[in-house]
N, C-alpha and C positions, 0 to 999 in steps of 0.2 A: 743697895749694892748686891744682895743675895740674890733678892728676887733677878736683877741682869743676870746676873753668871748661872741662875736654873735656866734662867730663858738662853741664853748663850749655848747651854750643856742639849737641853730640848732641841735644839734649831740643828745643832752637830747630827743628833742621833737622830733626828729624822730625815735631814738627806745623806745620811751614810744608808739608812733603810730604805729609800727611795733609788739610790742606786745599786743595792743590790737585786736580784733578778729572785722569781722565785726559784726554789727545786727543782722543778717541774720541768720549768720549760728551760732551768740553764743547764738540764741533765737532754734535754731536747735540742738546744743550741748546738750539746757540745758532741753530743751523737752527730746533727749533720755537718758539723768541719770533717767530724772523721769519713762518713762517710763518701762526703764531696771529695776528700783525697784520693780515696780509694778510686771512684770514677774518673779522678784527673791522671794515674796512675796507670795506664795498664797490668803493666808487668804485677802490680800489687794487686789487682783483680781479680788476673787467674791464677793465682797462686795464692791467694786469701786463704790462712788455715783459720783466720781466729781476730777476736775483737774484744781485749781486757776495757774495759769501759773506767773499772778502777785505778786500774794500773796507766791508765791515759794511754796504752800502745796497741799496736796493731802489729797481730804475726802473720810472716806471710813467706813463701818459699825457701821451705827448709830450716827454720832459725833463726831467719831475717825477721825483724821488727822495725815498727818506724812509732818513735815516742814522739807524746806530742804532752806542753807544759801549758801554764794558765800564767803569764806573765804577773808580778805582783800589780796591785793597785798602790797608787799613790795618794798620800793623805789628802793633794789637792784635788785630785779626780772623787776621790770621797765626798769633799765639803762641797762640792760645786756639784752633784750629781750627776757626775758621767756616767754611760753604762761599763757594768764592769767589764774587765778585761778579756779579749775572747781565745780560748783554745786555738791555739797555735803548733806549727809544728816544730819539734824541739834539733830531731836527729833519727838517721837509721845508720844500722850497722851493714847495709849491703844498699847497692845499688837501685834505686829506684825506676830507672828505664832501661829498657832491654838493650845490650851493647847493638843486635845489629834486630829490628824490627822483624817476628817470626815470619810473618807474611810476605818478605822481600826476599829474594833469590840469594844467596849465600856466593 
């Protein structure tokens, strides 16, 4: 009965580690969500002051930021090997598209 429940405890902890991502490349993942927003964004483009990587936010015209969260994983996405969850965006505190596009006649 021991030896099932080490082999049970072993079979957990290897695909909880098989679904997580390394370092590396989920510090690479999560740099390009940010940056892919940035290019879906104009307005957050030209006005880019800054890119906290830790802080998960992006500042950007004047004081505007746009936070972005890593949704929780669930115990069953764990046991079952999903990949984990990807950088997403949370909120910003201003406007992310230009009320009336700069390039268009006013």
């Amino acid at each position: 009965m021991r030896q099932l429940g080490f082999g049970l405890l072993c079979l957990i902890y290897s695909s909880v580690s098989l679904a997580m991502m390394a370092p590396k490349y989920q510090v690479a993942e999560d740099l390009r969500v940010m940056t892919d927003f940035i290019a879906a964004h104009p307005k957050v483009a030209e006005t880019l002051e800054s890119i906290d990587y830790k802080a998960r936010t992006i500042y950007f015209s004047d004081g505007c930021k746009a936070v972005f969260e890593v949704p929780e994983s669930s115990v069953v996405s764990l046991l079952f090997s999903e990949p984990p969850p990807q950088l997403t965006f949370k909120s910003s505190n201003c406007e992310l598209e230009y009320a009336n596009k700069p390039d268009q006649p006013r």
